[in-house]
C-alpha positions as CSV (number, residue, x, y, z in Angstrom):
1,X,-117.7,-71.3,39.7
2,X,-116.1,-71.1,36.3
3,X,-113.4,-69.2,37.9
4,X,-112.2,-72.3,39.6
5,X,-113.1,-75.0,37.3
6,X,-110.7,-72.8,34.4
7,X,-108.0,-72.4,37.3
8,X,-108.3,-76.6,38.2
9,X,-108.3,-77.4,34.9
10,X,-104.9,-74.6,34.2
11,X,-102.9,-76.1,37.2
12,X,-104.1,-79.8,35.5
13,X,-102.8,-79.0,32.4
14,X,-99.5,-77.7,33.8
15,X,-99.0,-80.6,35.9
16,X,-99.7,-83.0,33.1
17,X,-97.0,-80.7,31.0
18,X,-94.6,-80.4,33.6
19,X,-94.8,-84.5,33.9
20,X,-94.2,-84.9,29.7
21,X,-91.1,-82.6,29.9
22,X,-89.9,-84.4,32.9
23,X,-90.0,-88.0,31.2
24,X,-88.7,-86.7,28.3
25,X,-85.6,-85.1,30.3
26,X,-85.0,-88.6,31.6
27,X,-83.0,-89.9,28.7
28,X,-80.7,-86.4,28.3
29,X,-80.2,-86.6,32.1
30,X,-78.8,-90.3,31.8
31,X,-76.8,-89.0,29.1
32,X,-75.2,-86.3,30.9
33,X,-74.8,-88.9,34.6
34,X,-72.8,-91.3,32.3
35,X,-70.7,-88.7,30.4
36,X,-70.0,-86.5,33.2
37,X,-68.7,-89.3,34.9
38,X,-66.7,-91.4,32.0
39,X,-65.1,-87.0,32.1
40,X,-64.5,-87.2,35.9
41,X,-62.6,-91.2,35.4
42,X,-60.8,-89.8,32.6
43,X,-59.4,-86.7,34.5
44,X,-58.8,-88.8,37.2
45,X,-56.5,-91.1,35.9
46,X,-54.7,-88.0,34.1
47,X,-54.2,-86.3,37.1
48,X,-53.4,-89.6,39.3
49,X,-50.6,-90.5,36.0
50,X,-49.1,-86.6,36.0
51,X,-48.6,-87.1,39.8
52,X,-46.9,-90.3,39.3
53,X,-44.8,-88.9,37.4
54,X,-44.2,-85.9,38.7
55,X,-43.0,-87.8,42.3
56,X,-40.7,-90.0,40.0
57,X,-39.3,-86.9,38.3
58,X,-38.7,-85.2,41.9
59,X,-37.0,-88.7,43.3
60,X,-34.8,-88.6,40.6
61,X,-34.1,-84.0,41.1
62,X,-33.3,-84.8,44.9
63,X,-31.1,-87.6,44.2
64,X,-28.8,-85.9,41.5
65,X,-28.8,-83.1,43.7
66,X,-27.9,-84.8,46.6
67,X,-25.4,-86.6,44.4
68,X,-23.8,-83.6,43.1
69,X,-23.9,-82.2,46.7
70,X,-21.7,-85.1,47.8
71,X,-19.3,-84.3,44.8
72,X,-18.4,-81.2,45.7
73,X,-17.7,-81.8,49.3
């Protein structure tokens, strides 16, 4: 009988640790969601700005090329 009443009261206290440590992780976990995604906006506008640019910069290649190509003709 002590056998089980140690082991009930072991899982107990485990359970009751487990749930501190979890509330306390609450808080960092926020942390992280709202930093890991003001990173992922951030990246995203970079990469959507380079992009922009880079099909600006590639409208303006083809059309020298293509100008040049009508000069030499």
């Amino acid at each position: 009988m002590g056998n089980i009443l140690r082991d009930l009261f072991t899982g107990a206290a485990l359970l009751v640790c487990a749930l501190i440590v979890a509330i306390m992780l609450i808080p960092v976990l926020v942390f992280l969601s709202v930093v890991l995604h003001v990173i992922s906006w951030f990246l995203s506008a970079v990469v959507s700005i380079l992009l922009f640019a880079f099909i600006v910069w590639g409208i303006g290649f083809l059309y020298r090329k293509a100008r040049e190509a009508g000069k030499a003709q």
